[in-house]
C-alpha positions as CSV (number, residue, x, y, z in Angstrom):
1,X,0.0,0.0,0.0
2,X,1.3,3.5,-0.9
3,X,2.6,5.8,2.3
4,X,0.1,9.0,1.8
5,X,2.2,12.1,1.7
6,X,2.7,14.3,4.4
7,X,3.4,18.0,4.7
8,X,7.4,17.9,4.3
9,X,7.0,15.2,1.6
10,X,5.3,19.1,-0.3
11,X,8.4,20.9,1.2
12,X,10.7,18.8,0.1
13,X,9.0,18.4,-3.3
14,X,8.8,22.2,-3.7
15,X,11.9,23.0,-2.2
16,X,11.0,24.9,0.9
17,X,10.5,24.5,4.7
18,X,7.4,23.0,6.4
19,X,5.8,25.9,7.9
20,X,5.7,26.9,4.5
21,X,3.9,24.8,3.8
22,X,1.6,25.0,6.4
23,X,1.0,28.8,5.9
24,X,0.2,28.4,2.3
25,X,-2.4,25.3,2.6
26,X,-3.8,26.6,5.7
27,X,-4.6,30.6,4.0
28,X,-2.3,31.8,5.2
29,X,0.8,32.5,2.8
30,X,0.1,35.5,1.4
31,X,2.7,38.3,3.3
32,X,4.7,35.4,4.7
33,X,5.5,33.3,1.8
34,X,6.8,34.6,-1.9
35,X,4.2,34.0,-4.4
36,X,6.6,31.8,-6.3
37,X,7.0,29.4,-3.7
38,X,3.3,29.9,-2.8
39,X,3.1,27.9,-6.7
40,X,5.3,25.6,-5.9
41,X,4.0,24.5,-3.1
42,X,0.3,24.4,-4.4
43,X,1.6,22.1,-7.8
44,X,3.7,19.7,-5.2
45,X,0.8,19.6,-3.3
46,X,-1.5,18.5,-6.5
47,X,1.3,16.1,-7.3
48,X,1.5,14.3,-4.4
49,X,-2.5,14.6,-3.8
50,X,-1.9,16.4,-0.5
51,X,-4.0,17.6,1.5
52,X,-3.9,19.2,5.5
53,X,-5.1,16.9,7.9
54,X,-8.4,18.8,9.1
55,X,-8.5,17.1,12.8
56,X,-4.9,17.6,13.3
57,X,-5.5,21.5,12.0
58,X,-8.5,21.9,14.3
59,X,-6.3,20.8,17.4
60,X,-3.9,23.3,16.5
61,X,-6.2,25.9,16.5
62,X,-8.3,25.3,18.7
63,X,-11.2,25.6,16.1
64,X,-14.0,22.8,15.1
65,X,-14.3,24.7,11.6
66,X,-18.0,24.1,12.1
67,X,-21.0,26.6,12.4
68,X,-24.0,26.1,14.0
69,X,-27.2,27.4,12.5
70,X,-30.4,27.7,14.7
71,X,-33.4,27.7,12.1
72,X,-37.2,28.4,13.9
73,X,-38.8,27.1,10.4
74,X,-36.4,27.6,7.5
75,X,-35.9,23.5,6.9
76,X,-39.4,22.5,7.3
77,X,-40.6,25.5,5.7
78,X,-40.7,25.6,1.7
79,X,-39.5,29.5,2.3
80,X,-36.7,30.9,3.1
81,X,-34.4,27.8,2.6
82,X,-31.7,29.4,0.0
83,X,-30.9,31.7,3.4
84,X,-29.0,28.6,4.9
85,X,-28.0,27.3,1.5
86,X,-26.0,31.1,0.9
87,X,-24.5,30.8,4.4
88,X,-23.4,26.9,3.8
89,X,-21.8,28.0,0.1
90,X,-19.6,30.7,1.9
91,X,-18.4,27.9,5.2
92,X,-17.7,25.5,2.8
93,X,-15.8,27.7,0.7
94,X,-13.2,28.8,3.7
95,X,-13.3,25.5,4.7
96,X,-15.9,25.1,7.8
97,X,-19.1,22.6,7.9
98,X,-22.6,23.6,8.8
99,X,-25.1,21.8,11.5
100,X,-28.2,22.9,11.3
101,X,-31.1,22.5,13.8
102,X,-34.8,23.6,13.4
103,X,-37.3,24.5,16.2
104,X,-40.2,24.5,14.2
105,X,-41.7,27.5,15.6
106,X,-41.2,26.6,19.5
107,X,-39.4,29.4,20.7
108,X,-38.9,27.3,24.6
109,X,-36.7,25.3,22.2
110,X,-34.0,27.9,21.0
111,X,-31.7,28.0,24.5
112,X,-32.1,23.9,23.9
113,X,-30.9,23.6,20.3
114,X,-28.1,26.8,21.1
115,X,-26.9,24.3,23.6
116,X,-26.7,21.6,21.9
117,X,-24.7,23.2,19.0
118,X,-22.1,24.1,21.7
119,X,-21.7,20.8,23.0
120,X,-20.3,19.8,19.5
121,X,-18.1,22.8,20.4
122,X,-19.4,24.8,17.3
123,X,-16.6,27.7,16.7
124,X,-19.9,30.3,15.8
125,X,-23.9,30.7,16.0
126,X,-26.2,32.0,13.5
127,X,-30.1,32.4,13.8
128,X,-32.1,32.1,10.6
129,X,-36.1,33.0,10.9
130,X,-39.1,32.7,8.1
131,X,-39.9,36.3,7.4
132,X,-38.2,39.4,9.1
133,X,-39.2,39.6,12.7
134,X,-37.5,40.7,16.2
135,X,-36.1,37.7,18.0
136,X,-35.7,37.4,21.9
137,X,-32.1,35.9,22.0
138,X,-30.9,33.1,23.6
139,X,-28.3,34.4,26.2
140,X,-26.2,31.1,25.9
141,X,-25.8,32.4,22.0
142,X,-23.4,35.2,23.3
143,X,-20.4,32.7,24.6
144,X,-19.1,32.4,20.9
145,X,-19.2,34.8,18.0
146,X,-23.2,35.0,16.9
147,X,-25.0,36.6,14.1
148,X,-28.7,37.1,13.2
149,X,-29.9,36.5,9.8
150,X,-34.0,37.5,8.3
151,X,-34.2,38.6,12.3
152,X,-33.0,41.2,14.5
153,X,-32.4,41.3,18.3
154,X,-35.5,42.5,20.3
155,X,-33.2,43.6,23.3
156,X,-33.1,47.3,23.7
157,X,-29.4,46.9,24.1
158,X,-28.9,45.2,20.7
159,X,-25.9,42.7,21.5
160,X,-26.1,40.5,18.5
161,X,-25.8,41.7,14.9
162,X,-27.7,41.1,12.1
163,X,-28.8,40.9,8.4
164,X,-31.9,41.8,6.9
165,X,-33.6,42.7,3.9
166,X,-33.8,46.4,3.2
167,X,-37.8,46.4,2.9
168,X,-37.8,50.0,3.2
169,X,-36.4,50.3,-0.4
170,X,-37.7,47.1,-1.6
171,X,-40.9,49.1,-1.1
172,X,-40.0,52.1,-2.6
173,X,-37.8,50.9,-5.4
174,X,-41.8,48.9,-6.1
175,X,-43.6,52.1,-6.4
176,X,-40.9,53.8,-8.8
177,X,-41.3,51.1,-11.4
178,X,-44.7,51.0,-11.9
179,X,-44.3,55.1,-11.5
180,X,-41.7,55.0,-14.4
181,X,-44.8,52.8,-16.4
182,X,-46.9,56.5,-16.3
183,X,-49.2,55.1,-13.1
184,X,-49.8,57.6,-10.3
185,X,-53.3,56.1,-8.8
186,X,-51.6,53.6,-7.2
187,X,-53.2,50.8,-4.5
188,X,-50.9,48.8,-2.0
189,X,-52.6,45.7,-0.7
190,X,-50.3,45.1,2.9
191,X,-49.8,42.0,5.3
192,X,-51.0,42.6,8.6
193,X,-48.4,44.9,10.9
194,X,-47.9,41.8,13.1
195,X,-44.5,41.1,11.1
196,X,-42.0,44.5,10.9
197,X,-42.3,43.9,6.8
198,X,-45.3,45.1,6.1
199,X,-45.0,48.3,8.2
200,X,-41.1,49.0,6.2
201,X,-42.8,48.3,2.7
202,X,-45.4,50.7,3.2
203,X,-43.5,53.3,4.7
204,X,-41.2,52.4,1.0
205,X,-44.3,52.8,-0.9
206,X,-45.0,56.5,0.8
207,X,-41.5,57.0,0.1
208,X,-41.2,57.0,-3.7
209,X,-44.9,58.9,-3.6
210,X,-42.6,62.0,-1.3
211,X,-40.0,61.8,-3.6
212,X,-41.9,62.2,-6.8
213,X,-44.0,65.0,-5.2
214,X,-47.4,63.4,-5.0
215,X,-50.0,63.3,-2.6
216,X,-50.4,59.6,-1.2
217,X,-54.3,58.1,-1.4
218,X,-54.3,57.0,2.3
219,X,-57.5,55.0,1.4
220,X,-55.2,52.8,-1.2
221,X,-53.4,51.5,1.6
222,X,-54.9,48.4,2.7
223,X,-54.0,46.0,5.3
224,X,-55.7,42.6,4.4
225,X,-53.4,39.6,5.5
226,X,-51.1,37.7,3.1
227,X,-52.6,34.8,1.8
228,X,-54.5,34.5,-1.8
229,X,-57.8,34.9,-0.6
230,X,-56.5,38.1,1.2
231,X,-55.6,39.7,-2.3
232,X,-58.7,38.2,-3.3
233,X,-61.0,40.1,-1.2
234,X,-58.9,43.1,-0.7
235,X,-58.7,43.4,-4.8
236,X,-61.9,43.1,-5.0
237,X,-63.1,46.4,-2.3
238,X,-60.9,48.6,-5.0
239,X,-62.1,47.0,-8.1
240,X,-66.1,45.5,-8.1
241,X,-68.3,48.2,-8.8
242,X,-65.8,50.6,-9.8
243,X,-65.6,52.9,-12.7
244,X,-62.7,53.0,-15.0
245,X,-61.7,56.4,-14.2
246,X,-62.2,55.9,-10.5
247,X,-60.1,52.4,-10.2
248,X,-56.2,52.3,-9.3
249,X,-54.8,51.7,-12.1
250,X,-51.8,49.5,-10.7
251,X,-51.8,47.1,-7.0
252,X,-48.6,46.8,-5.1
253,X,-48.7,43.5,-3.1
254,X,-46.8,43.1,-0.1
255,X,-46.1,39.3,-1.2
256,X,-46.7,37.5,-4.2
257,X,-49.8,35.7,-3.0
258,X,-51.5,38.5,-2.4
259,X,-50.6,39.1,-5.8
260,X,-51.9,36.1,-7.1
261,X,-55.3,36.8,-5.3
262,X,-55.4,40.3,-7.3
263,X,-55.0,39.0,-10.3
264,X,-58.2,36.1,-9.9
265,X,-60.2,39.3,-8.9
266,X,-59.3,40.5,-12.1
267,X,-60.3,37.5,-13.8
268,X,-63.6,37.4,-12.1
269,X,-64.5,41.3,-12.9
270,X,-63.6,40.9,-16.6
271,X,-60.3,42.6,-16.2
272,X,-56.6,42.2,-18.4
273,X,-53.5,42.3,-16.3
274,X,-51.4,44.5,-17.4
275,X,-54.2,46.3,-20.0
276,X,-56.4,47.2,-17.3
277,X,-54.4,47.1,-14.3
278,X,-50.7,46.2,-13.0
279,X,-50.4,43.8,-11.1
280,X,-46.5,43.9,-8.6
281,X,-45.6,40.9,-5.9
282,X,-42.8,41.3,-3.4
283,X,-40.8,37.9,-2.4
284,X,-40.5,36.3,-6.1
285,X,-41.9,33.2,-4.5
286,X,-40.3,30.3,-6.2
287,X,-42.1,27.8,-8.3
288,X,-45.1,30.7,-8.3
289,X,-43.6,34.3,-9.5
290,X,-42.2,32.9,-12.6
291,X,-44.7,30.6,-12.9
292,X,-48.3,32.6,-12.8
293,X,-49.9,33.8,-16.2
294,X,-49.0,36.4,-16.4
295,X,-45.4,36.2,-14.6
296,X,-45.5,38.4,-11.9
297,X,-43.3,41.8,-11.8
298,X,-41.8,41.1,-8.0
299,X,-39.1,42.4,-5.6
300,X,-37.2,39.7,-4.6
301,X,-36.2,38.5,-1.3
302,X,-32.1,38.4,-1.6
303,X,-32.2,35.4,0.7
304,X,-29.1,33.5,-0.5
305,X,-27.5,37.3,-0.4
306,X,-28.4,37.3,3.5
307,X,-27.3,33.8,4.3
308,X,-24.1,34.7,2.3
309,X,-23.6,37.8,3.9
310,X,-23.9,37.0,7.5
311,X,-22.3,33.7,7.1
312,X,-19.2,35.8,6.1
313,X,-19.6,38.8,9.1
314,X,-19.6,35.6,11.2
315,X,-16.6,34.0,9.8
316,X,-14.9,37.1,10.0
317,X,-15.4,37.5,14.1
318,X,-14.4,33.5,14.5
319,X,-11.5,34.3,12.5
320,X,-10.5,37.8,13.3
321,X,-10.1,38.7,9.7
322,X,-12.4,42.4,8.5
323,X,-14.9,41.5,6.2
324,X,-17.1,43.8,3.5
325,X,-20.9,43.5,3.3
326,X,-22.3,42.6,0.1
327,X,-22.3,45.2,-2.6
328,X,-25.3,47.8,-1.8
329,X,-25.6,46.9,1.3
330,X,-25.6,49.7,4.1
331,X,-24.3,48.7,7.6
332,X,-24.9,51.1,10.4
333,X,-24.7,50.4,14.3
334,X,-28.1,50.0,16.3
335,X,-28.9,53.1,18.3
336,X,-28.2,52.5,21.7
337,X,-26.2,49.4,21.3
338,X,-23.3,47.9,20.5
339,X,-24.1,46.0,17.3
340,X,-24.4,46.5,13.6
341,X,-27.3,45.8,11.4
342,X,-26.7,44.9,7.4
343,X,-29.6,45.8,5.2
344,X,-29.2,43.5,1.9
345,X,-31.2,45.0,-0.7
346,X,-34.0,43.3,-2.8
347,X,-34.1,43.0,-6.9
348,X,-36.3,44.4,-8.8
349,X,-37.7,41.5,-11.3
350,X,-39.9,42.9,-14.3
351,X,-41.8,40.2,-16.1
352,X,-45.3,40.3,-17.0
353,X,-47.6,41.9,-15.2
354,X,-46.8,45.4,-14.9
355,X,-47.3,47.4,-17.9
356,X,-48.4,50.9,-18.7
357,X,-51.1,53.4,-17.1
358,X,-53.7,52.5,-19.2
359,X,-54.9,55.5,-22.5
360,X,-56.8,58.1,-21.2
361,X,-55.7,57.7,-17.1
């Protein structure tokens, strides 16, 4: 049987010492090795089918290289998933594992699961929620490096960072594009103010009305829920019975289901989408967005961005190494408190169902 090669079988290969060899496979050559023997030392490496013992590197270091993600719904929910699939891409990719536990909604259950990540001596924490919502934090989170990701800490002191969605804008950055489309008589069907997104979307949609100069229609602002039958209904008190010159000519949906609803009361009342009215989600719900006739014009979540994004903050406080949030991205520290909140923005998808303000309106 072949002897597998060890770290000075590389040095020897490439002509340099072992802790050369060690810095460069470990990430840690550049400023301490030259970048010719960095080479050399990667193509002995790939000639002798090297690679660093990960248990014998974690002793060193004192580091499991493995994260532990607290999830309340995000596996068994069919939402929200690509938020732990973005944070897994970026711990793989510097060379740390993921364990994920869920709670399926039981909040008595967080301290438990944080626990029982650091019993498997986890070298960091992250949080990960269905839909943006404040999150009482399990104390026991704060003995290693912890981030929050689609939540933020309900503490008045703040002590645990986070990354969200910047709805505010997502909101806003709604409004201007079917404003762009000519429409100014513009209805926003809204989730119910139990969950902090539908307050930040309206307050978006307000926004882009102020900075266009227009008067908001406080009586096209309606709260209705944020299922289908919600858009249903609520698309229906704007539209049945209404005159052409009297009806909004464009819906702004705080999630795409509302969306969907809209669009079936459209179909009931003899209406085209986008002829007669625009029709604009928010999430880009997948397998539905894309998939509705006609495709829905969304804002879409940037969950994968989120996962990414904290998953790299994190990384950067277990390895002590300054990190850059994601491009567009604005980080600013919680008033009163001592950590930073990263607002990720959302993407504008145009497909289908947004057109323009009808002739004559």
């Amino acid at each position: 049987m072949n002897r597998k090669a060890t770290a000075l079988d590389v040095a020897k290969l490439a002509g340099v010492s072992r802790s050369a060899v060690s810095l460069v496979l470990n990430g840690r050559g550049d400023g301490n090795v030259a970048l010719e023997s960095q080479q050399r030392i990667r193509e002995a490496a790939a000639t002798l089918n090297y690679t660093p013992n990960k248990i014998a590197l974690s002793l060193r270091n004192r580091q499991s290289r493995i994260i532990g993600i607290v999830s309340d719904q995000v596996v068994t929910s069919p939402f929200d998933g690509n938020i732990i699939a973005g944070a897994d891409a970026v711990a793989r990719e510097h060379g740390f594992v993921t364990v994920v536990m869920d709670t399926e909604l039981d909040g008595s259950r967080d301290e438990g699961a944080v626990e029982t990540l650091l019993d498997r001596q986890v070298d960091g924490l992250m949080y990960v929620t269905v839909g943006l919502r404040p999150l009482h934090v399990p104390a026991n989170m704060e003995r290693v490096p912890s981030i929050l990701a689609n939540c933020f800490d309900d503490r008045p002191e703040a002590g645990v960072g986070a990354v969200i969605p910047d709805e505010v804008r997502g909101g806003r950055e709604a409004a201007e594009h079917v404003m762009s489309l000519g429409h100014r008589d513009i209805a926003f069907l809204a989730g119910d103010s139990l969950t902090p997104a539908a307050p930040r979307r309206i307050e978006g949609y307000r926004d882009a009305f102020l900075r266009a100069g227009l008067p908001v229609n406080e009586a096209r602002v309606l709260q209705v829920g944020w299922d289908i039958d919600a858009g249903f209904h609520g698309a229906m008190k704007l539209l049945d019975g209404v005159e052409g010159a009297r009806r909004p000519t464009a819906i702004l949906c705080a999630n795409d289901r509302l969306a969907i609803g809209v669009v079936l009361a459209c179909y009931r009342l003899g209406l085209s989408v986008p002829q007669d009215l625009s029709v604009m989600g928010y999430d880009d719900e997948f397998r539905v967005a894309k998939a509705m006739v006609p495709a829905l014009s969304t804002m879409a979540l940037p969950l994968r961005e989120m996962g990414a994004a904290a998953m790299t903050a994190l990384l950067g406080d277990v390895t002590q190494h300054r990190t850059q949030p994601p491009e567009g991205s604005e980080t600013h520290r919680v008033p009163g408190g001592s950590s930073t909140e990263t607002m990720v923005p959302c993407r504008l998808v145009v497909r289908d169902s947004t057109g323009p303000v009808p002739e004559g309106r």
